[in-house]
N, C-alpha and C positions, 0 to 999 in steps of 0.2 A: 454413534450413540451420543448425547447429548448428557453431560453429567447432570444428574441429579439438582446438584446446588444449582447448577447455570438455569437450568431450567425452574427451580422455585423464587429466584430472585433476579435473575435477567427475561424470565418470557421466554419461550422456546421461539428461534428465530423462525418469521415467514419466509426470508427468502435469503439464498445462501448462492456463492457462487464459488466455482470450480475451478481449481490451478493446478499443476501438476508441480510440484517439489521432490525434487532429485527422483523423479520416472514414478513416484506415490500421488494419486490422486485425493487430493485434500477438498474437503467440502467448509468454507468461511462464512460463519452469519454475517449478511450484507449492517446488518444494524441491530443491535441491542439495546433491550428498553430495561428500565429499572435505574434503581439506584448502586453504585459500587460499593460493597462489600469494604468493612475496616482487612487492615493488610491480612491477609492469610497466615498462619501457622503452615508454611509447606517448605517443600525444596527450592533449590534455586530454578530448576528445568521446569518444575508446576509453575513459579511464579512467575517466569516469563511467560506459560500457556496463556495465563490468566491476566497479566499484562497485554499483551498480545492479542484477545480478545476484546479486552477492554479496551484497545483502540476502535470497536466498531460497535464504541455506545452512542445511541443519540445525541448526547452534549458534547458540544463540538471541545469544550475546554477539558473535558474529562479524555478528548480523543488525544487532544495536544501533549495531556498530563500524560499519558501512557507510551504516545510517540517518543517524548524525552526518554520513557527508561528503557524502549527496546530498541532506539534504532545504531547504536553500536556493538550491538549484539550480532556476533560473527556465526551467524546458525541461517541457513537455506530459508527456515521456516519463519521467521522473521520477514524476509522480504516481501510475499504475497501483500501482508498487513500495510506496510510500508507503501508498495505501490499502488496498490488500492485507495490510498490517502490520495494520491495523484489526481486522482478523477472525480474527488468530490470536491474537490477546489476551493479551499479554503486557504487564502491566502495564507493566513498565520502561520497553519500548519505546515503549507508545502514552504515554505521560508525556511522552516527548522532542518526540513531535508533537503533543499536546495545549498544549504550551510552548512550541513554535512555531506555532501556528496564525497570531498577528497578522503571523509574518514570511512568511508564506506568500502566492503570487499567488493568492487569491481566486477571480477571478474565470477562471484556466488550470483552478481544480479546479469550478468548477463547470462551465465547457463540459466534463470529463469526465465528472461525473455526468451531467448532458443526454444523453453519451452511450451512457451505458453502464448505463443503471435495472436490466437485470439483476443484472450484477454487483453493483451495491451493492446490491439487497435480498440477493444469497448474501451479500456481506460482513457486511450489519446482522443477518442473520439467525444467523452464525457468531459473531456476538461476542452475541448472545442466548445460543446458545447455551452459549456457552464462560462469561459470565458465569453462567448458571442454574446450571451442573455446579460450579463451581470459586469465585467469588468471592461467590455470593450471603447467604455470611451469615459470609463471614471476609474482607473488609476494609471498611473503612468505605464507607459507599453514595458519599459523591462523589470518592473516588479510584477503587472500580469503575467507574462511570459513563464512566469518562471515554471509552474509544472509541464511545458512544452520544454523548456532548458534541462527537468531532472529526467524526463522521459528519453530524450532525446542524447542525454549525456551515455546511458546503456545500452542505447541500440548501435550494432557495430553493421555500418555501411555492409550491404552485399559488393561481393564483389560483381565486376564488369565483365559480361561477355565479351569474352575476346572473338573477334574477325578474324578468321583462318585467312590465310593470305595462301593465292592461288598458286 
C-alpha cells in the first residue's frame, strides 16, 4: 500500500520493480514525480524510508541529494535503492558510490546480489546499454566504466567445475 502523503504529493508510481531483501519481497517505484516535501517531522527509520524513496525522483539532482544521506546506511533495504542507481547511469551519481564502495557493508550487498541475479543482469544490462548510446566515445573509458567497476566489485566469482580425474 502506498502511503497516503506519497501518493498526494509524489503521484502514485506507474511502474515499480521487484527485489527480494533478506527472503521479503519488496515492491520500489522505478521513478517519482512531484516536488520534495520540506524535511519531515518523523523518526530516524521513517526518514531513511522517505530518503530512500526520494532517490527514485525524476530529478536526477534531487536523486544525488538523497544518495548522499542513505548510502552509509548499514540496513539491507538501502541497497536495492543504491543499485538501481547503477543502471540509470548517471555519471555523477554512480561516482558518489563508486567512492564509496570501501565504506560500504560488502558483504549486506552481496547477499543481495545472491538474491536477486535477475535484477542485476537488467541492472548490468541497463548501464550496457546507457553506456553504448551515451558515453561510449565522449568520456574517458575509466570514468564511463565505472557502474561496470561498482557492479562488478559485488559479484563474487562462481566457483569452477572441478574435472573428476579418472
Amino acid at each position: 500500500m502506498v502511503p497516503r502523503f506519497l501518493s498526494r504529493n509524489l503521484g502514485m508510481p506507474k511502474h515499480t520493480f521487484d527485489v527480494i531483501v533478506q527472503g521479503e519481497n519488496i515492491s520500489i517505484p522505478s521513478r517519482l514525480y512531484g516536488d520534495v516535501p520540506p524535511p519531515l517531522n518523523c523518526s530516524d527509520a521513517q526518514q531513511l524510508v522517505w530518503s530512500c524513496l526520494y532517490s527514485r525522483m525524476s530529478d536526477g539532482f534531487v536523486r544525488e541529494r538523497f544518495l548522499r544521506e542513505v548510502i552509509h546506511t548499514n540496513s539491507p533495504y538501502v541497497v536495492p535503492f543504491v543499485i538501481q542507481l547503477c543502471g540509470e547511469y548517471v555519471i555523477e551519481i554512480i561516482s558518489i558510490i563508486h567512492s564509496n564502495l570501501g565504506k560500504l557493508n560488502r558483504d549486506m550487498y552481496i547477499e543481495f546480489f545472491n538474491e536477486n541475479p535477475g535484477f542485476i543482469h537488467l541492472t548490468r544490462q541497463r548501464a550496457i546499454s546507457y553506456w553504448n548510446c551515451y558515453f561510449q566515445y565522449e568520456k574517458p573509458l575509466n570514468e564511463s566504466r565505472l557502474a561496470f567497476e561498482v557492479l562488478s566489485y559485488f559479484e563474487v566469482p562462481k566457483p569452477k567445475a572441478s574435472n573428476p580425474t579418472p
